[in-house]
PDB file as gemmi writes it, atoms N, CA and C in Angstrom:
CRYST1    1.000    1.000    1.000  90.00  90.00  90.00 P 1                      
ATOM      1  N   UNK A   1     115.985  95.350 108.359  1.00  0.00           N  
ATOM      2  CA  UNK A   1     116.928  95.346 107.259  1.00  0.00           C  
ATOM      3  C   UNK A   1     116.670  96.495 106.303  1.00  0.00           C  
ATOM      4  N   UNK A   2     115.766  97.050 106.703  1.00  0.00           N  
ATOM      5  CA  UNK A   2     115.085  98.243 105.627  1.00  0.00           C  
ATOM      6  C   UNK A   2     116.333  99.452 105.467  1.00  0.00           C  
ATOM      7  N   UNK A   3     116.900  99.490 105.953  1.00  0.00           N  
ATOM      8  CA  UNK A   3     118.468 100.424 106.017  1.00  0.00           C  
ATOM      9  C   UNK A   3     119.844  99.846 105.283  1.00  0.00           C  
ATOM     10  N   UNK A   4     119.423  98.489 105.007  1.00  0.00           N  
ATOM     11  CA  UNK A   4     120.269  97.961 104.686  1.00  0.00           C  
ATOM     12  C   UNK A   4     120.640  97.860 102.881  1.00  0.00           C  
ATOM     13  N   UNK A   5     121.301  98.568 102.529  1.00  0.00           N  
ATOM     14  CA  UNK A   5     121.050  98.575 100.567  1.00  0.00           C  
ATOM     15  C   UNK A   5     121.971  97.609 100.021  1.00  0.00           C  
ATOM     16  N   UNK A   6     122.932  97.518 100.634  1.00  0.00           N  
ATOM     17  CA  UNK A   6     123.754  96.166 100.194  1.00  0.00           C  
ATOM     18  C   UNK A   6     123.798  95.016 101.213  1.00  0.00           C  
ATOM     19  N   UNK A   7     123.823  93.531 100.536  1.00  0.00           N  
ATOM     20  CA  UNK A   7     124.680  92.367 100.949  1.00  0.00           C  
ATOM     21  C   UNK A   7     125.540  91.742 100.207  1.00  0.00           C  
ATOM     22  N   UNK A   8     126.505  91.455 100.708  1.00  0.00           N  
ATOM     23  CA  UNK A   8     127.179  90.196 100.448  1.00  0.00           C  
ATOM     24  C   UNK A   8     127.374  89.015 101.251  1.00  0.00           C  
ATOM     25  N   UNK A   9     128.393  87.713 100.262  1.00  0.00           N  
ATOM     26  CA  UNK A   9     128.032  86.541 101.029  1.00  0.00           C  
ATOM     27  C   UNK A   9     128.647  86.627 102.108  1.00  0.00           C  
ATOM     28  N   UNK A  10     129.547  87.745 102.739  1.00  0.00           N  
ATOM     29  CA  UNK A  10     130.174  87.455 103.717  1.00  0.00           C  
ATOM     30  C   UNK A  10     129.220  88.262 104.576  1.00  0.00           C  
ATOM     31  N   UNK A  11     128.271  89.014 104.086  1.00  0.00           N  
ATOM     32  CA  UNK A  11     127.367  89.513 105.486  1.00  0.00           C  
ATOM     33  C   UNK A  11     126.371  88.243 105.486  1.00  0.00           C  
ATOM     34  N   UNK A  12     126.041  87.824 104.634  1.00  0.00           N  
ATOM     35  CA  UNK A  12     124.735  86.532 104.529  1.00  0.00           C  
ATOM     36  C   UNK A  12     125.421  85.833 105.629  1.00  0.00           C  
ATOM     37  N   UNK A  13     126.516  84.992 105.416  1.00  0.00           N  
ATOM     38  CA  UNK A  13     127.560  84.465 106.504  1.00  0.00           C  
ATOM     39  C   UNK A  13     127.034  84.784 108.067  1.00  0.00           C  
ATOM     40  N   UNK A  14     127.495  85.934 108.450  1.00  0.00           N  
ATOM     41  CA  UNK A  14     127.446  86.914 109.523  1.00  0.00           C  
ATOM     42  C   UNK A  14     125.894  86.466 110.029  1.00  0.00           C  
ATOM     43  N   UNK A  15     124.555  87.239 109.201  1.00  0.00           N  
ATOM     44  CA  UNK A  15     123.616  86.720 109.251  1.00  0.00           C  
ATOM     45  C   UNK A  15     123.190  85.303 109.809  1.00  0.00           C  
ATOM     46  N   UNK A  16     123.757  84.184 109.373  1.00  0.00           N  
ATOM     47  CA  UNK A  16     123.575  83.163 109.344  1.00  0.00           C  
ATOM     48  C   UNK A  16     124.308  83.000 110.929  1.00  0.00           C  
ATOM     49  N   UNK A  17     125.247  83.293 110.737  1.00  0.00           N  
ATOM     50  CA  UNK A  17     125.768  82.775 112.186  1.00  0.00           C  
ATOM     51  C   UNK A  17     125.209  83.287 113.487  1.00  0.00           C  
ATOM     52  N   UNK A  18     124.398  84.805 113.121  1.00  0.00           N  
ATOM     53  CA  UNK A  18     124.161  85.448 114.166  1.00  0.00           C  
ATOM     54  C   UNK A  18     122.714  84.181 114.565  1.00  0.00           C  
ATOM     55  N   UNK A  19     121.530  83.720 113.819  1.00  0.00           N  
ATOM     56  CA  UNK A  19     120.615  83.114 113.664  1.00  0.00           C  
ATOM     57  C   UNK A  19     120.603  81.841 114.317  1.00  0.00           C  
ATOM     58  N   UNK A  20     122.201  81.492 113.903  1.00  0.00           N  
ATOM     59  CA  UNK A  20     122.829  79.902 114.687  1.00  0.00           C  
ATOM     60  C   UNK A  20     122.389  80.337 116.508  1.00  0.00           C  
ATOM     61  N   UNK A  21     123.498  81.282 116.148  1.00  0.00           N  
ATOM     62  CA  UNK A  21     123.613  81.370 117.656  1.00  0.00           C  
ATOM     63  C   UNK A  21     122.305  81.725 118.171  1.00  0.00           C  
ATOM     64  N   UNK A  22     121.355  82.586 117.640  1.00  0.00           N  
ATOM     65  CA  UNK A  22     120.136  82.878 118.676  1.00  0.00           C  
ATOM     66  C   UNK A  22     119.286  81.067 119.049  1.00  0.00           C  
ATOM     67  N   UNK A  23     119.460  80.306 117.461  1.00  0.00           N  
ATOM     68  CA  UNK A  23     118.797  79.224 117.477  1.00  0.00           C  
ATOM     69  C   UNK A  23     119.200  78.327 118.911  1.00  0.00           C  
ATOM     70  N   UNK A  24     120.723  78.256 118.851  1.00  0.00           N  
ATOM     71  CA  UNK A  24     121.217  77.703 120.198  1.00  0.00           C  
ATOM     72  C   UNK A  24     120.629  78.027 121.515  1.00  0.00           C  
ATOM     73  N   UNK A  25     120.331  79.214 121.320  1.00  0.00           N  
ATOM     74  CA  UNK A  25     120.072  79.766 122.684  1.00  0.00           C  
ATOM     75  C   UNK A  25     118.673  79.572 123.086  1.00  0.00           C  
ATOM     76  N   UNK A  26     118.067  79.050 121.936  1.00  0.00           N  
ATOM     77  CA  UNK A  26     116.582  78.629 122.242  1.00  0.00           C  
ATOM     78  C   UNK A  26     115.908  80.280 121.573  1.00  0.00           C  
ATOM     79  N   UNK A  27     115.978  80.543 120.690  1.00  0.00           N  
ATOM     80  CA  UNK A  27     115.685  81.951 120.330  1.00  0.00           C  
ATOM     81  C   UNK A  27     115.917  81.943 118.586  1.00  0.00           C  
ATOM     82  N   UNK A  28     114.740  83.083 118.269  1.00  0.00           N  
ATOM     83  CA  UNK A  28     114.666  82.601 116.741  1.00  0.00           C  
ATOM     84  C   UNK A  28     114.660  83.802 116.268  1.00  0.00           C  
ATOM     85  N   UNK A  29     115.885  84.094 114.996  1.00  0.00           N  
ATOM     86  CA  UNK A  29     115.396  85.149 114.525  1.00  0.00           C  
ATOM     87  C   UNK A  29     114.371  86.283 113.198  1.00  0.00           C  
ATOM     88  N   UNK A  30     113.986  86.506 113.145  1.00  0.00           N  
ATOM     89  CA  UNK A  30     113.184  87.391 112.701  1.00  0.00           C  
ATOM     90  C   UNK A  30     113.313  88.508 111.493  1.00  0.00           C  
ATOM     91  N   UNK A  31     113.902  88.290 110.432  1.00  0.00           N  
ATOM     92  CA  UNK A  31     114.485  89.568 109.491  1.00  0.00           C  
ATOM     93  C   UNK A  31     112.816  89.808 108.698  1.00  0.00           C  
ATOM     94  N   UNK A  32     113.203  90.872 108.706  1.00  0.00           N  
ATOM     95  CA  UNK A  32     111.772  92.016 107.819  1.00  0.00           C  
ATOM     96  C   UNK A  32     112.569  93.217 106.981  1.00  0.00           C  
ATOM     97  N   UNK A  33     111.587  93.847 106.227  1.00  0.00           N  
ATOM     98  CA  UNK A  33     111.764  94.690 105.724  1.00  0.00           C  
ATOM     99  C   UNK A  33     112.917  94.798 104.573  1.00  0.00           C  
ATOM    100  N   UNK A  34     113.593  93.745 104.122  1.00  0.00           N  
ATOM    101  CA  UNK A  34     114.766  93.668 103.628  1.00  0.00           C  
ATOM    102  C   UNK A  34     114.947  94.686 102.010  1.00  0.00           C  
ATOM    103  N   UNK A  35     115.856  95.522 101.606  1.00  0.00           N  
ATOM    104  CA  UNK A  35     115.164  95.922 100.008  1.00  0.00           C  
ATOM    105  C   UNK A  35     115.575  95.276  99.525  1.00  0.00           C  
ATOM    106  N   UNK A  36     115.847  95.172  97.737  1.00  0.00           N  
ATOM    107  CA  UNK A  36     115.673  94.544  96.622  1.00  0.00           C  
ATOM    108  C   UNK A  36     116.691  94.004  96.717  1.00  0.00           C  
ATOM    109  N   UNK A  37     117.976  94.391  97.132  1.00  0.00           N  
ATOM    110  CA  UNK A  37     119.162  93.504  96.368  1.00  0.00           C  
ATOM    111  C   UNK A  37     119.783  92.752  97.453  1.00  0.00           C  
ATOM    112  N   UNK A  38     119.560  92.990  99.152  1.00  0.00           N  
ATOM    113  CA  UNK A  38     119.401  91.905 100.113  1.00  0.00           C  
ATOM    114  C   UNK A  38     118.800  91.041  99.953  1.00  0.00           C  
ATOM    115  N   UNK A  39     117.512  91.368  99.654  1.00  0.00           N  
ATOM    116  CA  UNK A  39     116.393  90.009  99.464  1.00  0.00           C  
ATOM    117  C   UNK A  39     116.685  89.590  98.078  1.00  0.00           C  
ATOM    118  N   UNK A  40     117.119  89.766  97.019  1.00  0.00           N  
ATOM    119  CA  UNK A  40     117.337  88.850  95.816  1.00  0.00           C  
ATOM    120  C   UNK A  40     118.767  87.955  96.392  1.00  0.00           C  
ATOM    121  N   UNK A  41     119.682  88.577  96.686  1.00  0.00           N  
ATOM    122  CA  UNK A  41     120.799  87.954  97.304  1.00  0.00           C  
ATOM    123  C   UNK A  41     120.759  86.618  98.375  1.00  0.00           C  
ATOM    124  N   UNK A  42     119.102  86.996  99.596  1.00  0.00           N  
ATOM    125  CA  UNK A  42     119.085  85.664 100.397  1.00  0.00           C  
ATOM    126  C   UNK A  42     117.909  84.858  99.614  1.00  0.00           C  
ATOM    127  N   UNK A  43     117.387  85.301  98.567  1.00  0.00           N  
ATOM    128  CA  UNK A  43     116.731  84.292  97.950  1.00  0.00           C  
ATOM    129  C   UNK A  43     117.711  83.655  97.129  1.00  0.00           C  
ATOM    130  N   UNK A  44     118.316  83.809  96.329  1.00  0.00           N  
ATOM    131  CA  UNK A  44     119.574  83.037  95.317  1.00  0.00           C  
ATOM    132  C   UNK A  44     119.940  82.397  96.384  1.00  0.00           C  
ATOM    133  N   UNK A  45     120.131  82.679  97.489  1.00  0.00           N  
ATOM    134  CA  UNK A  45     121.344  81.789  98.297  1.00  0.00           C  
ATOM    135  C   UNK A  45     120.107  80.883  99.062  1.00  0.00           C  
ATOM    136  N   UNK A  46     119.113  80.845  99.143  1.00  0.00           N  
ATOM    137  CA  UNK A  46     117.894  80.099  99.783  1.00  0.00           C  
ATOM    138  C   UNK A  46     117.895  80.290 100.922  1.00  0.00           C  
ATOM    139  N   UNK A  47     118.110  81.311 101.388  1.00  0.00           N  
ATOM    140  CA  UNK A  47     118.604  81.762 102.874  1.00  0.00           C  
ATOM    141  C   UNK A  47     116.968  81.253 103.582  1.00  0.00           C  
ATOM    142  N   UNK A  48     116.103  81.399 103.021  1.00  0.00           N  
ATOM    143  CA  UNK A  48     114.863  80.961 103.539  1.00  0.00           C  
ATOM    144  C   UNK A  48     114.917  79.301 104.561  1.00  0.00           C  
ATOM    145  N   UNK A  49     115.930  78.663 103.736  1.00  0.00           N  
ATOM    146  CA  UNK A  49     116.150  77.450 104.458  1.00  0.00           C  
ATOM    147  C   UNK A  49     116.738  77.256 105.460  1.00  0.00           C  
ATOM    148  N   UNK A  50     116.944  78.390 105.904  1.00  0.00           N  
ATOM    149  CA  UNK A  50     118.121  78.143 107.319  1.00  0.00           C  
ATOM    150  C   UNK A  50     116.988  78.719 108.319  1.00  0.00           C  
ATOM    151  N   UNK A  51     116.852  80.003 108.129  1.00  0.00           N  
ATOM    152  CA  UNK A  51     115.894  81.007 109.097  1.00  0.00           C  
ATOM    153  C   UNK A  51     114.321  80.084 109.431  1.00  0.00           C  
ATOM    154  N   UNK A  52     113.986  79.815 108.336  1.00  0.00           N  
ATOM    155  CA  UNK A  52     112.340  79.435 108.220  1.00  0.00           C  
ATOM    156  C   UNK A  52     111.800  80.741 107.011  1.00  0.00           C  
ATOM    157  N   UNK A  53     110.569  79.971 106.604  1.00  0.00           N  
ATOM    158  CA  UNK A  53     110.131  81.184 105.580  1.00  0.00           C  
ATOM    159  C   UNK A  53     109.103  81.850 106.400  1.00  0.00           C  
ATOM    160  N   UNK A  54     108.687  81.305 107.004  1.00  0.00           N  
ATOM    161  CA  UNK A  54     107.910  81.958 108.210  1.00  0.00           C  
ATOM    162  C   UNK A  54     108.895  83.282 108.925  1.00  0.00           C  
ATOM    163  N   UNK A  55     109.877  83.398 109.154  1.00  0.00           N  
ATOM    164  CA  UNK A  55     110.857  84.343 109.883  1.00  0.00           C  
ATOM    165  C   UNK A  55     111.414  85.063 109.591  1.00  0.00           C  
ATOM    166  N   UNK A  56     111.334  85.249 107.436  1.00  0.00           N  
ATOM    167  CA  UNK A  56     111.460  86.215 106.881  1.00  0.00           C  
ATOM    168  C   UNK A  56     110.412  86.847 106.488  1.00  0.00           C  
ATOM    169  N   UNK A  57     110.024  88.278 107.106  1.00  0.00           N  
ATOM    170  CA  UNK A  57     108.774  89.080 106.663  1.00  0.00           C  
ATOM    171  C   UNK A  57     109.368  90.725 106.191  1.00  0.00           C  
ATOM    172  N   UNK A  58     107.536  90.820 105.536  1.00  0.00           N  
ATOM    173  CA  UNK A  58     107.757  92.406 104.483  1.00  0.00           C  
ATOM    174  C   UNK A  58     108.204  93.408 105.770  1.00  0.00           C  
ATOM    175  N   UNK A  59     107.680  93.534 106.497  1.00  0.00           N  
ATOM    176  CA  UNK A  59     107.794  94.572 107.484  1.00  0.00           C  
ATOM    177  C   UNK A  59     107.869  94.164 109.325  1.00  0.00           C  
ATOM    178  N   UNK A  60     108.212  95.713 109.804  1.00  0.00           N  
ATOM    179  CA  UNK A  60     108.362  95.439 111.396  1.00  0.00           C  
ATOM    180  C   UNK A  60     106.797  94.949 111.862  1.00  0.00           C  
ATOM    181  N   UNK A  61     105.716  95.655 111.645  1.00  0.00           N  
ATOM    182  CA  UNK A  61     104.773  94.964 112.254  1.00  0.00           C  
ATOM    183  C   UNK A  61     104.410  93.698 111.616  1.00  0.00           C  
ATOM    184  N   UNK A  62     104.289  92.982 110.700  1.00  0.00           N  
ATOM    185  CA  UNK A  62     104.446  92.061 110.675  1.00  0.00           C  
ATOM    186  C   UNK A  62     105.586  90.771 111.452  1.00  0.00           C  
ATOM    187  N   UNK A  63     106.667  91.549 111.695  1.00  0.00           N  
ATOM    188  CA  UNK A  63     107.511  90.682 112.776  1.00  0.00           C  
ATOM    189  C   UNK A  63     107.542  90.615 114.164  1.00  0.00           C  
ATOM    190  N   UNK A  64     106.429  92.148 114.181  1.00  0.00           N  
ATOM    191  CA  UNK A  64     105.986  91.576 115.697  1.00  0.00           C  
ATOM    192  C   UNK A  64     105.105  90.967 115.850  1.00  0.00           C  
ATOM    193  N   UNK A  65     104.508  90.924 114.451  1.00  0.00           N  
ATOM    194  CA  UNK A  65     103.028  90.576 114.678  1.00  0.00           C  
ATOM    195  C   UNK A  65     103.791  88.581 115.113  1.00  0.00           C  
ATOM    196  N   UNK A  66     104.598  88.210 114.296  1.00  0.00           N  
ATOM    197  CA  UNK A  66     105.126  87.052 114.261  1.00  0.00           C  
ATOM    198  C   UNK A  66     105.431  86.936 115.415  1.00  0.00           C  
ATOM    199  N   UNK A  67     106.667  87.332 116.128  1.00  0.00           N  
ATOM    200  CA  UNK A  67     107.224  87.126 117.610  1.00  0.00           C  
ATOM    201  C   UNK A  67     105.952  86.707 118.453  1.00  0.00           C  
ATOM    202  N   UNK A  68     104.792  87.424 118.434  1.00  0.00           N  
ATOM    203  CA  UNK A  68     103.933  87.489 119.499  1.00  0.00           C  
ATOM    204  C   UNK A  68     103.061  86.084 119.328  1.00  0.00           C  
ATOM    205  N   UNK A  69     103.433  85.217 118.465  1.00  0.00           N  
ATOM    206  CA  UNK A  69     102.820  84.195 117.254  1.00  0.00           C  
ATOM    207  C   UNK A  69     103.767  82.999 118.326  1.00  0.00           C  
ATOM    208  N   UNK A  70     105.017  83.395 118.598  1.00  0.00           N  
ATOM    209  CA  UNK A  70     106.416  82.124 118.679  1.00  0.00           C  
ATOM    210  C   UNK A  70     106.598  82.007 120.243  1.00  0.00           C  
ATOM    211  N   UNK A  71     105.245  80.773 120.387  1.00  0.00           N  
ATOM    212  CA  UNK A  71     105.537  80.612 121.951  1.00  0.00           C  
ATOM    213  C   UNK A  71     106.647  80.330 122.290  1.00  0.00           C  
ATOM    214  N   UNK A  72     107.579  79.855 121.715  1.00  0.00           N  
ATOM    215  CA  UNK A  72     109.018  79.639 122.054  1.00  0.00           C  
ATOM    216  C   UNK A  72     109.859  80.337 122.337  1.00  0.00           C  
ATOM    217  N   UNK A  73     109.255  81.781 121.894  1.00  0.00           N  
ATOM    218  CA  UNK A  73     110.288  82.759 122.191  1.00  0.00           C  
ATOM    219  C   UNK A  73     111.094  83.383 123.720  1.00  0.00           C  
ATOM    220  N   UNK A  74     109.709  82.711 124.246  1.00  0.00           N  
ATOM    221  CA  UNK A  74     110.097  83.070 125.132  1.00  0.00           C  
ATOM    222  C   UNK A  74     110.004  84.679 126.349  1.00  0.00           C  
ATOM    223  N   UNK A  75     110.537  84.828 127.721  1.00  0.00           N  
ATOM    224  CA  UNK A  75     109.791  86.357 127.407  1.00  0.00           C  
ATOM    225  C   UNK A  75     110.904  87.325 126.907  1.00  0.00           C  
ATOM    226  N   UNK A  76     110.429  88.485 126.844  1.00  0.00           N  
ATOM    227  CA  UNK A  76     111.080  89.518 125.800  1.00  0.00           C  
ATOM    228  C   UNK A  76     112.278  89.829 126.439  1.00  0.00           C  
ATOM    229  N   UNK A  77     113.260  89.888 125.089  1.00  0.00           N  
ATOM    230  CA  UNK A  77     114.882  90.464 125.570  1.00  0.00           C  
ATOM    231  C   UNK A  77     115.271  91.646 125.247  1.00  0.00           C  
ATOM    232  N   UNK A  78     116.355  92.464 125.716  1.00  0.00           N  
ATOM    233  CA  UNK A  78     116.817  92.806 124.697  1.00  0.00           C  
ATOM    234  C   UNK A  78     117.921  92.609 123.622  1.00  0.00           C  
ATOM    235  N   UNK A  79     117.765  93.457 122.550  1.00  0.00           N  
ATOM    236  CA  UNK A  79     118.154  93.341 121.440  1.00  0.00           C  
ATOM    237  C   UNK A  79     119.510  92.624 121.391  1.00  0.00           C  
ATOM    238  N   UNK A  80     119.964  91.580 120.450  1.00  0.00           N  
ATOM    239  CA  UNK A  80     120.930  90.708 120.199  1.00  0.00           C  
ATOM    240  C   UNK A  80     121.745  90.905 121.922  1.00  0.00           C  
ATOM    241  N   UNK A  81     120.897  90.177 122.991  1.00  0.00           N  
ATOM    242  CA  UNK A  81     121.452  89.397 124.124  1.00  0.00           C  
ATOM    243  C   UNK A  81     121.495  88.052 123.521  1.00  0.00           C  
ATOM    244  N   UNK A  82     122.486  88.198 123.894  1.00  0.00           N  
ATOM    245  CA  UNK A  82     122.861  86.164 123.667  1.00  0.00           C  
ATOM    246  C   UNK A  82     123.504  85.932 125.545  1.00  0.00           C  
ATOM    247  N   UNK A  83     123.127  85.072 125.986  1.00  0.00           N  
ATOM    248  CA  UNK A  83     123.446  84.445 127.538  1.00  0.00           C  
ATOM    249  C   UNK A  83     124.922  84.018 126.877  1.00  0.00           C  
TER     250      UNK A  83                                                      
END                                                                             
């Protein structure tokens, strides 16, 4: 998310749904790096409660460090495959 300088609720939305769907699929996702006014935006909105607070981290190595943490994950895909 580190590229990312704006959100709104209709990307939080987006977000959220993309998360649904990985959750469905048996797959969890992972946001890092977020700056100031994304991350004040999914904290006001408690976005922490949907994802896990565990699944929002400061940075990429820390989210791999996580993935490699989530036996559930499963083995490695690529990027936003959904079956």
């Amino acid at each position: 998310m580190r590229n990312m300088t704006a959100l709104d609720a209709t990307g939080l939305r987006a977000i959220q749904d993309f998360a649904d769907a990985l959750q469905a699929s048996g797959r969890t996702l992972l946001l890092c790096g977020a700056p100031p006014q994304p991350a004040r935006l999914m904290a006001e909105a408690e976005f922490h409660r949907h994802v896990g607070d565990e699944n929002i981290l400061s940075n990429v190595e820390a989210a791999l460090k996580r993935a490699e943490e989530d036996p559930d994950q499963g083995p490695p895909r690529r990027p936003f495959e959904l079956d």
